[in-house]
Residue, then its C-alpha position, 0 to 999 in steps of 0.5 A: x621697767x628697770x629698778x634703779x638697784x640691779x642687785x636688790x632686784x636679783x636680791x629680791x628674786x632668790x627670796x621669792x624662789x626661796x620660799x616658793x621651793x619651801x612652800x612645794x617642800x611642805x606641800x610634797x612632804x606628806x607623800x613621804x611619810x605615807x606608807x608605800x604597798x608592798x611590792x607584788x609577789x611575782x615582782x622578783x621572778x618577773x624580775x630575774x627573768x628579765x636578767x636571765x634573758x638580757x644575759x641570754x642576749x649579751x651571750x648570743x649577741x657578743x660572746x659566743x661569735x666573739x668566741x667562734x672568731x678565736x675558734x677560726x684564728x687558732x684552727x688558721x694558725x695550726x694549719x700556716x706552714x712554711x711558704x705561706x704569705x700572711x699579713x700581720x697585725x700591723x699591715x706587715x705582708x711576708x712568706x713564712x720561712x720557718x715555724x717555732x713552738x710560740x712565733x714564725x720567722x717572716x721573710x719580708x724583703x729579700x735578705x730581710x726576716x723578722x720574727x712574729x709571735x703567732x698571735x700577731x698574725x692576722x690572716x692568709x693571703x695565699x698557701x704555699x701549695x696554692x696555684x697563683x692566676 
């Protein structure tokens, strides 16, 4: 049934709520006070140990392939000569018409070059020495 008095209701309410969260204060308050037991000795060794393999596994599940893939770019990069048809970063395809010491010249179009530094290379479609089918 409704009171007549919404707000004296709700008033109602927050004061029951208020003295309840009091009373579960009082009452849980004296685990707070109470000594706790020292931890175990083996707790710290347990513990690095833990850390120790969560690096292990962050370093053989991200790092190291991450560092194989950079490895392969850097070997593919040495190896472009001029003739080969690359694709850059941005989806650009072209032959390499000449090679400086930080980028290559790309012919893209006829008449048209572009220079690209060699890290924005992405891969090889084809070698220059490399028979077409």
């Amino acid at each position: 049934m409704l009171r007549e008095n919404p707000l004296g209701c709700m008033f109602s309410f927050f004061k029951t709520l208020n003295a309840m969260m009091k009373m579960s204060l009082l009452t849980n308050a004296q685990p707070l006070f109470a000594q706790q037991a020292a931890p175990a000795a083996g707790a710290g060794v347990t513990q690095l140990l833990f850390f120790g393999l969560l690096f292990a596994a962050m370093y053989f599940l991200m790092i190291a392939p991450q560092r194989k893939k950079q490895k392969e770019h850097e070997k593919m990069l040495a190896a472009l000569g001029s003739g080969d048809e690359v694709v850059t970063n941005g989806g650009i395809y072209g032959t390499i018409t000449n090679v400086k010491d930080d980028r290559f010249v790309v012919r893209i179009a006829d008449n048209t070059k572009i220079e690209v530094g060699k890290s924005f290379i992405s891969a090889v479609v084809s070698k220059a020495g490399a028979d077409k089918k």
